[in-house]
TIDREN-465470 format. One line per field, with one value per residue (C-alpha): chain; y, z, x; residue number from 1. Coordinates in Angstrom, 3 decimals. Layout:
N
ch (A,...);
Y (Y,...);
Z (Z,...);
X (X,...);
i (NUM,...);
This chain:
453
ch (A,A,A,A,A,A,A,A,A,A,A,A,A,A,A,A,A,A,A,A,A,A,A,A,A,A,A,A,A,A,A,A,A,A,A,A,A,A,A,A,A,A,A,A,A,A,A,A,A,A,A,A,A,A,A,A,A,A,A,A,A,A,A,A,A,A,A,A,A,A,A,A,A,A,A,A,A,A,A,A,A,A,A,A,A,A,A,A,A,A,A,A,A,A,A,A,A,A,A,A,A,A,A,A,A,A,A,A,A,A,A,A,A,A,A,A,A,A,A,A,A,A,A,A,A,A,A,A,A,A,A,A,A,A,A,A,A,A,A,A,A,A,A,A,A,A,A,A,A,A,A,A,A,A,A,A,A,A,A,A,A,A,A,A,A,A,A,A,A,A,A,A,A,A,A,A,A,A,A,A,A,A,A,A,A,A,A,A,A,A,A,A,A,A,A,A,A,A,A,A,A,A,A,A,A,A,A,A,A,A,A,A,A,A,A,A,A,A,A,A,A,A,A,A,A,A,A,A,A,A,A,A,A,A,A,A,A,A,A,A,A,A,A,A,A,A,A,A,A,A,A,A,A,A,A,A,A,A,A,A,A,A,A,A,A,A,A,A,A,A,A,A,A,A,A,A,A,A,A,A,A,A,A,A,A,A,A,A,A,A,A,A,A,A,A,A,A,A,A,A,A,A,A,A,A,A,A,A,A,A,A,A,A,A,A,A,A,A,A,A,A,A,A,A,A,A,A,A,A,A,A,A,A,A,A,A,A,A,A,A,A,A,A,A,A,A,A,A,A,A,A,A,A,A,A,A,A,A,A,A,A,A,A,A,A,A,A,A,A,A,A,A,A,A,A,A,A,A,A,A,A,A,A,A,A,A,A,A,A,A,A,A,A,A,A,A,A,A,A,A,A,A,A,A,A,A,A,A,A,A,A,A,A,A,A,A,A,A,A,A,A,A,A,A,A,A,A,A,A,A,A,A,A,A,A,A,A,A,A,A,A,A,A,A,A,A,A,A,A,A,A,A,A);
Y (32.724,32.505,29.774,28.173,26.863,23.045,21.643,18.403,14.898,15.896,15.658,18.851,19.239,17.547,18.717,18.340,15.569,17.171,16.559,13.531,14.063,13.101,10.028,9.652,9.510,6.096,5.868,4.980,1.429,0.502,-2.438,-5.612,-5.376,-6.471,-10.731,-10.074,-11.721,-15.018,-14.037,-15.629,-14.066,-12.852,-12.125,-14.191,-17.630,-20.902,-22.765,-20.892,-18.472,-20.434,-20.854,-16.560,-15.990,-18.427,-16.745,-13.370,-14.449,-15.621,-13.236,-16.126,-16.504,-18.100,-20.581,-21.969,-22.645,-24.671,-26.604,-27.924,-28.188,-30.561,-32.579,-32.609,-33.657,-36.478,-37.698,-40.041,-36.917,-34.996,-31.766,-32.286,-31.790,-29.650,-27.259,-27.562,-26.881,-23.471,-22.704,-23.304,-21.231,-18.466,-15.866,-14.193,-10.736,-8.246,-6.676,-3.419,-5.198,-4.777,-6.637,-7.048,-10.533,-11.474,-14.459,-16.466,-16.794,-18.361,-20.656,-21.639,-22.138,-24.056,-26.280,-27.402,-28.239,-30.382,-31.998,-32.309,-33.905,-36.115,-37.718,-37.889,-40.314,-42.041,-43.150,-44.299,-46.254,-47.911,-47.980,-50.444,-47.589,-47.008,-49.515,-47.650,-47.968,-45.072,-42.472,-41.361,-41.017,-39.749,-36.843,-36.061,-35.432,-33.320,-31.245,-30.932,-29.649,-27.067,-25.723,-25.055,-23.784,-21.073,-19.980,-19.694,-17.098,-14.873,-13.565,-11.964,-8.466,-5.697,-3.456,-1.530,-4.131,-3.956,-6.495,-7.144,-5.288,-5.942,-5.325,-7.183,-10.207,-10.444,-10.133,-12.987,-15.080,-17.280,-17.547,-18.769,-20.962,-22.745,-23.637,-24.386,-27.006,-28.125,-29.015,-30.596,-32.835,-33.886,-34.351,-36.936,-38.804,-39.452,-40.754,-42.781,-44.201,-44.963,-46.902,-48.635,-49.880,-52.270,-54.600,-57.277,-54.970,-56.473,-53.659,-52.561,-52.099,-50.644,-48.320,-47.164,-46.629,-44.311,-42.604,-41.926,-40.546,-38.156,-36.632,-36.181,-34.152,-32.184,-31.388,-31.049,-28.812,-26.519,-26.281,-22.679,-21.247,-22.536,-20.755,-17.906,-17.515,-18.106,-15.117,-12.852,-13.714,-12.904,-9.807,-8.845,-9.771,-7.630,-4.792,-4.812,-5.129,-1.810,-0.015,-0.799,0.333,3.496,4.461,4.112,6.066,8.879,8.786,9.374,12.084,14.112,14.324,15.506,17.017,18.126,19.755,21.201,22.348,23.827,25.747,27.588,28.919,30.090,31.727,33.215,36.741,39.559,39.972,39.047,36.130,35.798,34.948,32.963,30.697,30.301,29.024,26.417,25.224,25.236,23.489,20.921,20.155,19.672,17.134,14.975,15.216,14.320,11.192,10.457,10.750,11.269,14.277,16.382,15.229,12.353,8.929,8.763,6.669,6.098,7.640,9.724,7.018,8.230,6.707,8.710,10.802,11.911,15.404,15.537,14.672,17.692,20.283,20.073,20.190,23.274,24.284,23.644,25.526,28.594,28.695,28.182,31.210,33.246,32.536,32.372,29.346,27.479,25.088,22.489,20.346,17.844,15.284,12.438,12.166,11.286,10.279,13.201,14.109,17.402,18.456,18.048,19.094,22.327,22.688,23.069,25.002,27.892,26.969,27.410,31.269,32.069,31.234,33.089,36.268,35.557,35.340,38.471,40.761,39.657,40.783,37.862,35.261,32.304,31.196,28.375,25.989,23.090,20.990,18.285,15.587,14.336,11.975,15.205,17.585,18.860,22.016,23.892,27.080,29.662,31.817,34.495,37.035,39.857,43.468,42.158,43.754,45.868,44.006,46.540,48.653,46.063,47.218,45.940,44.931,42.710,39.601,37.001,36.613,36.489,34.575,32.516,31.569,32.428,31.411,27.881,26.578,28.038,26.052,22.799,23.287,24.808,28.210,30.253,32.364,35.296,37.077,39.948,43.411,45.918,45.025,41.698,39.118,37.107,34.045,32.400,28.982,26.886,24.122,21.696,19.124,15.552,13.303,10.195,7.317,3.594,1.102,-0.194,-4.028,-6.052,-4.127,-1.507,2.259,4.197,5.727,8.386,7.567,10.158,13.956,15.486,19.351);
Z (77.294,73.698,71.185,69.492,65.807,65.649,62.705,61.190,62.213,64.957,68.829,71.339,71.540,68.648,65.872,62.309,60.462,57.397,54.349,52.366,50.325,46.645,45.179,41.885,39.124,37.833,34.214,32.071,31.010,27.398,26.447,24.950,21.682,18.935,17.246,14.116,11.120,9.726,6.541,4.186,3.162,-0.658,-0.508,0.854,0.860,-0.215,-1.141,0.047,2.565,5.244,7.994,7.886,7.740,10.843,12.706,11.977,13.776,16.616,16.929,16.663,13.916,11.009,11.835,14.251,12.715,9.689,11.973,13.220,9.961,9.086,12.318,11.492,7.728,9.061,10.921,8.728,6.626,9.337,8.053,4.471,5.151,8.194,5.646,2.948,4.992,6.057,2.153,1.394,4.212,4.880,2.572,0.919,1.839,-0.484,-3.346,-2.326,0.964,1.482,3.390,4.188,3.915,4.094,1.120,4.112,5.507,1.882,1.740,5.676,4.204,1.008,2.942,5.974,3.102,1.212,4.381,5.550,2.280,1.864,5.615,5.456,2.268,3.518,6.567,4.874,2.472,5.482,7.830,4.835,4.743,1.302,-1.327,-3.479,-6.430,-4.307,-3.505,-6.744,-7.916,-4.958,-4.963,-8.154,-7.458,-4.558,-6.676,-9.598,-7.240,-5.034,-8.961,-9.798,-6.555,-6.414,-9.428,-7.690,-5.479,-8.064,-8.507,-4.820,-4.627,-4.146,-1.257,-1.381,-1.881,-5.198,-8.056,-9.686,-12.408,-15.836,-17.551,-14.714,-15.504,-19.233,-18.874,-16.722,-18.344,-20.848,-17.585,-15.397,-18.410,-18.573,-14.791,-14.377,-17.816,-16.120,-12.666,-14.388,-16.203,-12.908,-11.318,-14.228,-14.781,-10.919,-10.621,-13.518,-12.211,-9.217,-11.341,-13.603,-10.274,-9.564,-12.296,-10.876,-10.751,-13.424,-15.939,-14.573,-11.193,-12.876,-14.584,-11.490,-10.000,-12.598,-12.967,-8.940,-8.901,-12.066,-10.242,-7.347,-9.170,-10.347,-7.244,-5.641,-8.533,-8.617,-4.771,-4.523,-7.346,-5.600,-2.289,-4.120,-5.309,-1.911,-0.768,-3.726,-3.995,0.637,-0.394,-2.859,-0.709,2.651,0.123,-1.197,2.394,3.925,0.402,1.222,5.133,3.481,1.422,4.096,6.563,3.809,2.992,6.881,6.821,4.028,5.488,9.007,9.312,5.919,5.635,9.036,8.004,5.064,6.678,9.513,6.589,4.951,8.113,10.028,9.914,7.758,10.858,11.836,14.062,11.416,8.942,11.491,11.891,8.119,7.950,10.016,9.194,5.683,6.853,8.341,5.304,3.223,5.561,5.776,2.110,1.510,4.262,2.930,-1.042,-1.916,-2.778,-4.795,-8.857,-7.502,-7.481,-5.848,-3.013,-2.286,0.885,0.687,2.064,4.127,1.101,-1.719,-4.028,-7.094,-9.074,-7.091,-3.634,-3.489,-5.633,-3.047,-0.649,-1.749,-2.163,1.371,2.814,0.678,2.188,5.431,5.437,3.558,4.646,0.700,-0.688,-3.520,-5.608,-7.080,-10.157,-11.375,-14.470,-14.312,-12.372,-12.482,-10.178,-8.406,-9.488,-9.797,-12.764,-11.233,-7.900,-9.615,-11.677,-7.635,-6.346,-8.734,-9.237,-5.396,-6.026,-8.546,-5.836,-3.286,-5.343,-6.459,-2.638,-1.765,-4.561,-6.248,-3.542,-4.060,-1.865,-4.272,-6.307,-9.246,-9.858,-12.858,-13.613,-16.626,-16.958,-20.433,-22.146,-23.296,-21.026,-17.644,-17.281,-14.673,-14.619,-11.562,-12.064,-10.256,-10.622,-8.510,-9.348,-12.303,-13.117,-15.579,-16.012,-17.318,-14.622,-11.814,-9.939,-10.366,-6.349,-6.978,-8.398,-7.273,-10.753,-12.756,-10.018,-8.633,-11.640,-14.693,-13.824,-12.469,-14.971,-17.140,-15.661,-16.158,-19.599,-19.089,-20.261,-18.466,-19.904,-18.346,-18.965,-17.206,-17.134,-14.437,-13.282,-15.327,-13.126,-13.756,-15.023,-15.186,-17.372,-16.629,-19.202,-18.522,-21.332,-20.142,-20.220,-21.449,-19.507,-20.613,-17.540,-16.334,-15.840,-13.023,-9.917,-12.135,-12.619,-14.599,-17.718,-19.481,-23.242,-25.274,-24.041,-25.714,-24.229);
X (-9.047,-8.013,-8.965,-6.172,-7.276,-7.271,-6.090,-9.432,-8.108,-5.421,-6.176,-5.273,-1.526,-0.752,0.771,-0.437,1.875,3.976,2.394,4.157,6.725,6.031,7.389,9.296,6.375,6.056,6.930,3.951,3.986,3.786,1.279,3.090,4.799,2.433,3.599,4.095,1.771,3.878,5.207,6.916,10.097,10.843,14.336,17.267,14.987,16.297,13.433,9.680,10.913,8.936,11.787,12.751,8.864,8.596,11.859,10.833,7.723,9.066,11.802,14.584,17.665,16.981,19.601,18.227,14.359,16.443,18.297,14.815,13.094,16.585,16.321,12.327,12.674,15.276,13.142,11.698,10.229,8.176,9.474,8.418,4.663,4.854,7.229,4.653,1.383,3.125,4.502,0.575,-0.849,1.604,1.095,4.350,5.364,4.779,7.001,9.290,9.938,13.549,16.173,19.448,20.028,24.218,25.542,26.695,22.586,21.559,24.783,24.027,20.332,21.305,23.687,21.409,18.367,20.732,21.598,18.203,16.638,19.998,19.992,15.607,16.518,19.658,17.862,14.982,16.947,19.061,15.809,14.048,10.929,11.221,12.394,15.162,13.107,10.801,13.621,14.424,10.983,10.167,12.744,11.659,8.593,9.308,11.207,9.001,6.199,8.735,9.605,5.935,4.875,7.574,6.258,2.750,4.423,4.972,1.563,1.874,0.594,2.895,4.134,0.758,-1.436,-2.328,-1.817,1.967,2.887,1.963,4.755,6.776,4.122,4.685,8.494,8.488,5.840,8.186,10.378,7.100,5.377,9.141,9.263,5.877,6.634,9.105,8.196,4.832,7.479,9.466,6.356,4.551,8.049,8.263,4.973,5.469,8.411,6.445,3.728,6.340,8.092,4.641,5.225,3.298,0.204,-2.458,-3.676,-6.934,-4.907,-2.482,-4.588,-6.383,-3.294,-2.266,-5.657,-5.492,-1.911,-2.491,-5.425,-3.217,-0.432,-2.981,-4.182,-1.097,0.440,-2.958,-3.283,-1.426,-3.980,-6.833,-5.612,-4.596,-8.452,-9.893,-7.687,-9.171,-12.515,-12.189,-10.911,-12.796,-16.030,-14.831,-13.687,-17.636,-18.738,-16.848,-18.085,-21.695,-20.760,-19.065,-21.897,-24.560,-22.625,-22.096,-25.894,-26.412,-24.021,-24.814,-28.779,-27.333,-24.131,-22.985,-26.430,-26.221,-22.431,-23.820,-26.780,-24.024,-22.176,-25.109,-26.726,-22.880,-22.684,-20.216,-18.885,-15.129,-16.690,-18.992,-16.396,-14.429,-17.603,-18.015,-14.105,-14.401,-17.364,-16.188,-12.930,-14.905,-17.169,-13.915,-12.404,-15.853,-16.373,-12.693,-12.848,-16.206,-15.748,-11.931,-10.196,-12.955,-12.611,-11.002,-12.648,-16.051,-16.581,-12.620,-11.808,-8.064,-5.634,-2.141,-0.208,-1.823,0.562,-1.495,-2.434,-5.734,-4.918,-1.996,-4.589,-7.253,-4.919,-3.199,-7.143,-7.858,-4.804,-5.946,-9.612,-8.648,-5.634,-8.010,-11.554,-12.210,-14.441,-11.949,-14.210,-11.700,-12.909,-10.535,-11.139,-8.579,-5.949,-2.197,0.784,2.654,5.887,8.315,6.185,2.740,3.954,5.183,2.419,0.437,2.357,1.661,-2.145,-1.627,-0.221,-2.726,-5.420,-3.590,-4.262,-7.456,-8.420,-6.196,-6.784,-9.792,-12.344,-14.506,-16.035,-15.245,-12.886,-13.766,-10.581,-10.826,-8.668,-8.457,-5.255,-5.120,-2.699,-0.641,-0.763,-2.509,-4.119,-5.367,-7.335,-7.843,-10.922,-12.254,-15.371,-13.691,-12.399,-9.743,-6.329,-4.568,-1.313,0.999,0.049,1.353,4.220,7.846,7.309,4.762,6.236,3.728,2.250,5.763,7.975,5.814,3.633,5.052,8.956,7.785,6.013,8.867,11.540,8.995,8.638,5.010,2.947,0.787,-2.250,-3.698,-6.982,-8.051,-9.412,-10.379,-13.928,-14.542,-12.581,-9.429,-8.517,-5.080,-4.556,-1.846,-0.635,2.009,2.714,3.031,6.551,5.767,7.557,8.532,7.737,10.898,11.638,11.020,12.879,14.420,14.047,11.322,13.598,12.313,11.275,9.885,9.629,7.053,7.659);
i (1,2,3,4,5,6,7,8,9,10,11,12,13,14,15,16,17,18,19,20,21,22,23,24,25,26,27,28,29,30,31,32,33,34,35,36,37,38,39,40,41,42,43,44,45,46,47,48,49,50,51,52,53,54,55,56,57,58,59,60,61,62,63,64,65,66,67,68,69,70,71,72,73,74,75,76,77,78,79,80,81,82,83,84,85,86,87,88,89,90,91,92,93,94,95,96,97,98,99,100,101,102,103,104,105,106,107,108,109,110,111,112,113,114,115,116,117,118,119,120,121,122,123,124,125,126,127,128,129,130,131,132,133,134,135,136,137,138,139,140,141,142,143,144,145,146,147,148,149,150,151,152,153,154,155,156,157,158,159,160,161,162,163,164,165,166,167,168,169,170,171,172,173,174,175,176,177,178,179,180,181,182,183,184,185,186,187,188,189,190,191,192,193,194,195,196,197,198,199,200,201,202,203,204,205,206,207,208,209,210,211,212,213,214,215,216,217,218,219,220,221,222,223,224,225,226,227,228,229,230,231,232,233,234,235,236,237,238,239,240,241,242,243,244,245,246,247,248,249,250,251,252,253,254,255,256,257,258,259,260,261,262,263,264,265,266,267,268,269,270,271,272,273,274,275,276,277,278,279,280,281,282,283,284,285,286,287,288,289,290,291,292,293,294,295,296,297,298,299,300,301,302,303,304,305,306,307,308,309,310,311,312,313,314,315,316,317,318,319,320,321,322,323,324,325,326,327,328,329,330,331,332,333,334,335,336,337,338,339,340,341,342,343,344,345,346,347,348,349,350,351,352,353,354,355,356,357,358,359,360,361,362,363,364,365,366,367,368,369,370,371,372,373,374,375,376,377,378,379,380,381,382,383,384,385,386,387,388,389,390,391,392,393,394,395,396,397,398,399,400,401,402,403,404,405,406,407,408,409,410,411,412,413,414,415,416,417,418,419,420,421,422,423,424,425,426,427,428,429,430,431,432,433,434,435,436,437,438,439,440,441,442,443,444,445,446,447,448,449,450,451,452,453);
């Protein structure tokens, strides 16, 4: 008699279930959308910016967080201090942010405030709260300290984080000194009106009445600046803190891994896997050094940021892109630095061809690169120990040197000088003389001056 295979987990006679049939894959679900930071907006704001900093928070219309501030300020002047404590504690967003803010919003804004402030007084007055003697003054006041603390906002930083503009600061500074005049005017006649108001005060009560509230303008008019120190002096402590962290973690590095990096390119074979070793282990060095120190001739200890467009950053780059196609060592050098633009990024690109040759034609293992970025002019020189060149004996086919080199830096108002001969190496100069550029006004264009080429 025959065995008949039994199929694990089924009794005799039965027959094995069908296997399941797959479900629809569940889509992957996506964590919860990040609250943004409160802050205050620059553009389209009527008075601080505080109600589109607060709806952009919560996701809401603007509309509808002035409405509240006006039914809070009318009643009997909530909104005044709840408004003030977020002006004072909300910072500003930065310069370059850009919206798209319609006339109607500001004239919706502007209407609602002058509603708000009018119906917080009116029903004071009618209420008996405040004497009329203590509205006006009191109004004035309010608006002498709104004048001086917009001013305050001024010195926010800009879209990158870094400090305003000077130029933009000294173009605005009679502008600033003016408001900041005036609102400390507004704010000393409405306290005096305050004081003059008490007539039945005797002097030394009236005198300590008047000492008291000119401390507290001062205070009140000085209380962004003090803020805005608090803020610096915090980020200028954490900024010292993550350098110290920075430099201990590159001290640890460089005695381990760079070493270690170092010692595999020194001990990998001529072979092709050899070589292969050597490149990425090379490769590798470059990107610690660069995450570690900054781009190499750039500024020690700062680590190359997403953001970055300067000289240095894109000439190790193209430096890095070279030794890794090639499997040829490029040693950048670069003293000073300056901001990338069509010039500079030309002026790359065929420092970038002269290194391609030097690691294609030059037979060499290394190739030196130095730069130098001087008031005038940059320069940048590509030098190689190899084989060298004759250069009236290169072909009419080989155009790398003349197209690539010669014709770009011609079409930037640049020169290039060559120096070779067979057996003693090549090097090829590149000079490209500076434009010299005016700084624009506050939120306007960079014009060009003075061309020096």
């Amino acid at each position: 008699m025959s065995e008949v295979d039994q199929v694990p987990g089924t009794r005799a006679g039965e027959q094995p279930a069908p296997p399941p049939t797959p479900g629809p894959t569940p889509a992957p679900t996506q964590g919860p959308t990040p609250i943004p930071r409160i802050r205050r907006r620059r553009q389209g704001s009527v008075v601080a910016g505080v109600a589109g900093g607060v709806a952009d928070h919560l996701g809401v219309d603007v509309f509808r967080v002035r409405l509240v501030f006006v039914v809070l300020v009318a009643a009997a002047g909530a909104g005044f201090p709840a408004y003030a404590a977020l002006w004072l504690f909300c910072p500003i967003e930065p310069r370059g942010v850009r919206r798209d803010v319609p006339p109607r919003e500001r004239q919706q804004g502007l209407a609602l405030a002058t509603l708000g402030v009018g119906l917080a007084f009116a029903l004071s007055a009618v209420g008996g709260q405040l004497s009329g003697w203590v509205i006006g003054p009191l109004g004035v006041v309010l608006a002498g300290v709104a004048l001086v603390w917009r001013e305050a906002d001024t010195g926010a930083p800009t879209v990158d984080g870094g400090p305003p503009r000077r130029a933009r600061w000294l173009a605005g500074r009679r502008l600033g000194l003016l408001r900041v005049l005036a609102g400390s005017l507004l704010v000393a006649a409405g306290l005096a009106a305050v004081l003059l108001g008490n007539v039945d005060l005797n002097q030394v009560q009236f005198g300590l009445l008047a000492a008291l509230a000119t401390l507290a303008g001062v205070v009140v008019l000085t209380i962004p600046w003090w803020l805005r120190l608090v803020r610096e002096l915090g980020a200028e402590r954490r900024e010292r803190i993550r350098g110290q962290e920075r430099a201990d973690i590159a001290a640890h590095l460089h005695d381990s891994v760079l070493q270690t990096l170092a010692l595999i390119q020194k001990q990998a074979g001529e072979d092709p896997a050899g070589r292969e070793v050597r490149r990425l282990a090379r490769s590798q060095e470059r990107e610690l050094r660069a995450w570690l120190y900054g781009p190499p001739g750039g500024d020690t200890g700062r680590a190359t940021r997403a953001g970055d467009a300067t000289f240095s950053v894109a000439l190790a780059a193209a430096a890095g892109e070279v030794e890794d196609d090639y499997g040829v060592r490029v040693a950048p050098v670069v003293v000073g630095d300056a901001p990338a633009d069509p010039d500079t990024t030309a002026l790359v690109a065929a420092a970038r061809e002269a290194m391609v040759n030097a690691a294609k034609h030059a037979g060499v293992d290394e190739v030196d690169v130095y730069a130098e970025v001087e008031p005038e002019a940059v320069e940048v020189y590509v030098r190689d120990r190899g084989c060298g060149f004759d250069p009236d004996a290169v072909g009419e086919d080989r155009r790398g040197l003349a197209g690539s080199v010669r014709d770009r830096m011609g079409r930037h108002g640049g020169t290039v000088r060559l120096r070779t001969a067979p057996g003693e190496g090549t090097e090829v100069g590149l000079v490209l003389p500076r434009r010299r550029r005016a700084t624009a006004p506050a939120g306007g264009p960079e014009t060009s001056e003075e061309e020096t080429r």
